[in-house]
N, C-alpha and C positions, 0 to 999 in steps of 0.2 A: 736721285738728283735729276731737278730741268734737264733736257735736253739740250733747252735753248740756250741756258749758262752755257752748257760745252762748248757751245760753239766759237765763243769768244773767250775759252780760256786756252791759257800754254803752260809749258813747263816753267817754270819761274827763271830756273835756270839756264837752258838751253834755248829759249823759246820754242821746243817743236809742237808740234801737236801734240792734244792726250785724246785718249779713248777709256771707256770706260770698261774695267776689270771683268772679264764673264768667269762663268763660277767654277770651270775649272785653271783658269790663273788664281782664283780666289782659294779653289783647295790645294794647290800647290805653296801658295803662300803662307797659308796657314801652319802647313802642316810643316817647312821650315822654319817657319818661329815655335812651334812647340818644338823642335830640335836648337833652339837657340842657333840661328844662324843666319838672320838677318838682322844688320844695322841701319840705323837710320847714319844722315849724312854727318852728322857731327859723331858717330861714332858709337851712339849709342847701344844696345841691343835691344831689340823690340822684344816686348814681351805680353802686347796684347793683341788677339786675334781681331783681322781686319775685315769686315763686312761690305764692303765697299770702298774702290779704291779706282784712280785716274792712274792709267800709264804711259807716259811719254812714250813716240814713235817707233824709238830705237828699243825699247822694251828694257832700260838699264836702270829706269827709274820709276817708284808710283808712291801717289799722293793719295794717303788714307781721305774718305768720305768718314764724317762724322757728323750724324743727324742731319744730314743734306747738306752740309756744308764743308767742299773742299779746302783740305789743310796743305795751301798751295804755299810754305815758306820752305825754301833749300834745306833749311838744317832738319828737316823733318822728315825730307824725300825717303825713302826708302829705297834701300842699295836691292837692286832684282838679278846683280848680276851673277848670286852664290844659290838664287832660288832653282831648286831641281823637283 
């Protein structure tokens, strides 16, 4: 992903800033959706491994990258706060 996108993007929901995912939030998340145990905001369970991803400030929420383009709508967020 641009860098220069980042800059002028937010949580859709919160507005806070994002940052981009480095690879050990990356292997942490991962490795809780193969234990089925994170949902996205409408509830769903995630069940595909995320290669890139935007986290909002507060670290409660990230928005999967897919093919360089941020999947910046609410019901999509991914809940981060069950990721260990």
């Amino acid at each position: 992903m641009e860098l220069d996108l980042l800059e002028i993007l937010c949580c859709p929901e919160s507005k806070q800033e994002l940052h981009i995912a480095d690879a050990a939030e990356l292997a942490t998340l991962n490795a809780s959706i193969t234990r089925g145990e994170v949902r996205d905001v409408a509830g769903k369970i995630v069940g595909e491994a995320v290669t890139e991803m935007l986290v909002r400030k507060d670290g409660t929420r990230g928005y999967a990258v897919r093919g360089g383009i941020p999947i910046l709508l609410v019901e999509d967020g991914l809940l981060l706060e069950v990721v260990r």
